[in-house]
C-alpha positions in Angstrom: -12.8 27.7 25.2 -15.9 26.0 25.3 -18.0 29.3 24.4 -15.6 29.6 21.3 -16.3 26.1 20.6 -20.4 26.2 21.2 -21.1 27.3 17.4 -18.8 24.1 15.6 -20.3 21.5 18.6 -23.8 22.4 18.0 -24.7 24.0 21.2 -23.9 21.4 23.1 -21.4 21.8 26.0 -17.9 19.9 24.8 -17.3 16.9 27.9 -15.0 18.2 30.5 -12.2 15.6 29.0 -12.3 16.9 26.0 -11.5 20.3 26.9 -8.5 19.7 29.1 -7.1 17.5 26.1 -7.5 20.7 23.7 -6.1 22.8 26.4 -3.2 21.2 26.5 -3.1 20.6 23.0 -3.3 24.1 22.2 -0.7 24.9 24.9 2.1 22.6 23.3 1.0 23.8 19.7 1.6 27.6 21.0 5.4 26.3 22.4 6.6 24.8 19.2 4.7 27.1 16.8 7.2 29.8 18.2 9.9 28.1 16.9 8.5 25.5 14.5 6.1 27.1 12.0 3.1 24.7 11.9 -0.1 26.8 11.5 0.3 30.8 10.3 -2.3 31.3 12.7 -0.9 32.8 15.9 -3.5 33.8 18.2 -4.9 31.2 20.6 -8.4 32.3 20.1 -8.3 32.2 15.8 -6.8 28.9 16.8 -9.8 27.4 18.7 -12.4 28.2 16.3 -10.4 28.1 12.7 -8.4 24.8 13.5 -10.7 23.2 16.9 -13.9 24.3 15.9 -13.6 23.1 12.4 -12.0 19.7 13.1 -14.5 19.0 16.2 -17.2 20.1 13.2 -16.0 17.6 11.0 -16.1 14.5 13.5 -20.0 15.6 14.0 -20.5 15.2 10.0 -17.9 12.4 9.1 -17.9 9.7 12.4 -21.5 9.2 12.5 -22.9 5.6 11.1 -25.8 6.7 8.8 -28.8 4.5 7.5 -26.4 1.0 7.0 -23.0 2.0 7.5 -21.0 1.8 10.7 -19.3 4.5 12.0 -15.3 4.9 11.1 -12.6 2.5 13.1 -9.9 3.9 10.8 -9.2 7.4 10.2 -6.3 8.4 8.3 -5.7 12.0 8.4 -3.1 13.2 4.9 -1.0 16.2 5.2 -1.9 16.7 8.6 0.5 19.3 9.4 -0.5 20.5 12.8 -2.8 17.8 13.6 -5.7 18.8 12.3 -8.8 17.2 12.1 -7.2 14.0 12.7 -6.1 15.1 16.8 -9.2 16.7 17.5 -11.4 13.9 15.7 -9.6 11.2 17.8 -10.1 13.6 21.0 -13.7 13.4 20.1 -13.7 9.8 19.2 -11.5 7.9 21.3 -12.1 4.5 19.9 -11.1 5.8 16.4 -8.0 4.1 15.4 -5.8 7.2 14.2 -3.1 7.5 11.3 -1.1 11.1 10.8 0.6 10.8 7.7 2.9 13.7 7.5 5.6 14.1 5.1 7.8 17.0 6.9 10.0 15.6 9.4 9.4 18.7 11.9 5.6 18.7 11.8 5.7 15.1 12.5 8.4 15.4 15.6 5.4 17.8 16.4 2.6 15.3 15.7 4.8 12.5 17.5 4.7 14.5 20.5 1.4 15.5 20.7 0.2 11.9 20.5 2.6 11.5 23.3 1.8 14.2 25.5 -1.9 13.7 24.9 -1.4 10.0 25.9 -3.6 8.5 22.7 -4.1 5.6 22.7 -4.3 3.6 18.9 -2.9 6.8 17.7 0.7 6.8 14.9 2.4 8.7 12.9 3.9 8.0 9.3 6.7 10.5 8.6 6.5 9.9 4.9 4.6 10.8 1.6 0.8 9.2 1.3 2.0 7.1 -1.6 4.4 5.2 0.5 1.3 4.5 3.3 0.9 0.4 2.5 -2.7 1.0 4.2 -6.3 1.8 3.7 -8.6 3.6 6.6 -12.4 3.5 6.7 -12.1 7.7 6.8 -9.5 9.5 4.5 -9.5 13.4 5.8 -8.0 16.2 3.9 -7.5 19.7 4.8 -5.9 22.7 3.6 -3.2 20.4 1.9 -0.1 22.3 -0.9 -1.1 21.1 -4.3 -4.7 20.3 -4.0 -5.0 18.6 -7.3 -2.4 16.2 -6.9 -2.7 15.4 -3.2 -6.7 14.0 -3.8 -5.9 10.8 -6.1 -3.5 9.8 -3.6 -5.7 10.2 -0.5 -8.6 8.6 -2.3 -6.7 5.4 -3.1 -6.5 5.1 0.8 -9.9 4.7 1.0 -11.0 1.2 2.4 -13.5 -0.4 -0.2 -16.8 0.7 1.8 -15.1 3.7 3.4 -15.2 7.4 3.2 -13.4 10.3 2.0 -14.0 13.4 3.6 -12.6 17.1 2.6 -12.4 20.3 4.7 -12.0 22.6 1.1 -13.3 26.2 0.5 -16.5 25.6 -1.4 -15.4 26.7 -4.5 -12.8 23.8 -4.3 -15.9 21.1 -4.6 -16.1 21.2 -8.4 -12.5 20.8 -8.9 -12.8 17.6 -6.3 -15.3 16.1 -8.2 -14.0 17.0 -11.8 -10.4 15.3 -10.2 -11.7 12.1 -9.1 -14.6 11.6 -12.0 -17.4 9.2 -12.2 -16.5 6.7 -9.8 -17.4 8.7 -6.4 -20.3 9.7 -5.0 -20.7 12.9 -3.4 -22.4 13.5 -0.2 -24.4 17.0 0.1 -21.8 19.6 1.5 -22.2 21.4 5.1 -21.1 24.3 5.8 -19.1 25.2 8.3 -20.1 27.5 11.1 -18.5 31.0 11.3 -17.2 30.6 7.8 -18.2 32.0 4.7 -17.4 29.3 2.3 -15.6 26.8 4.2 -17.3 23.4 3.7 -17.3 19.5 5.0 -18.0 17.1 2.0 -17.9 13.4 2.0 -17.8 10.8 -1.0 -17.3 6.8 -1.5 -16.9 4.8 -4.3 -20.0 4.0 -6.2 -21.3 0.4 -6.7 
């Protein structure tokens, strides 16, 4: 795994820690993804570097502090399906404060039982729709959510006043993000992600 992993983790060898979590994280994803369809990726490998490398990625680009802003207590991961990039963000990150918001009740008997068998500490679930989230997080994350269009406004209102959005989108979804949330954000550069063709990490806040 951590070969798999080297490209999204820049080289650097993940802690031991953190690999035994992802182990065992990818062995109870594999158990209930034979019965429970959370990810329509099956094989353990494509797993690791589509849905572990990427996530692990995006911790590297979003957690950091930068210039005068702290790094993220909150993170608030929408439509997080399988877990992903809010589970392998927090295994990065412990400290982070975690929120799954996940509106289908089996992914989030999933999500509830990961947190649980992964013992995570300052980790919930919300088995509902982002709307009904009476909460804001200093990170909002967004990944290969249904209805794309519809699902940004809502995460962005999450957003803590001096917090961060960040999207895991195809590049070509970039435009439509900014042409959907207007004038008010600004947008960070985009990053590629490794292995990918047009997969990208973007980040925006409000502006002034």
């Amino acid at each position: 795994m951590a070969e798999l992993l080297a490209p999204f983790t820049g080289g650097e060898m993940p802690a031991p820690r953190l690999l035994e979590a992802l182990q065992r994280y990818l062995d109870l994803l594999l158990r209930w993804n034979a019965r429970v369809n959370l990810t329509a990726v099956r094989d353990a490998e494509t797993i690791v570097t589509r849905h572990f490398g990427e996530s692990l990625f995006a911790a590297r680009v979003l957690l950091r502090g930068g210039g005068e802003a702290a790094a993220p207590a909150t993170l608030a991961d929408v439509g997080s399906g399988a877990g992903f990039p809010g589970i392998p963000m927090k295994l990065f990150a412990p400290g982070i404060e975690l929120t799954l918001i996940e509106s289908h009740n089996k992914k989030a008997v999933f999500l509830r039982e990961a947190v649980r068998s992964l013992g995570l500490d300052r980790a919930q679930v919300f088995s509902g729709r982002a709307e009904q989230w009476a909460k804001t997080a200093d990170l909002v994350t967004l990944r290969a959510v249904e209805q794309f269009e519809r699902a940004l406004p809502v995460a962005a209102k999450l957003v803590a006043g001096d917090g961060r959005l960040g999207l895991l989108v195809g590049a070509g979804q970039v435009p439509t993000a900014q042409g959907v949330l207007g004038g008010n954000w600004e947008w960070e550069e985009p990053v590629g992600v490794p292995r990918s063709e047009a997969r990208v990490v973007i980040a925006a806040r409000r502006s002034g």
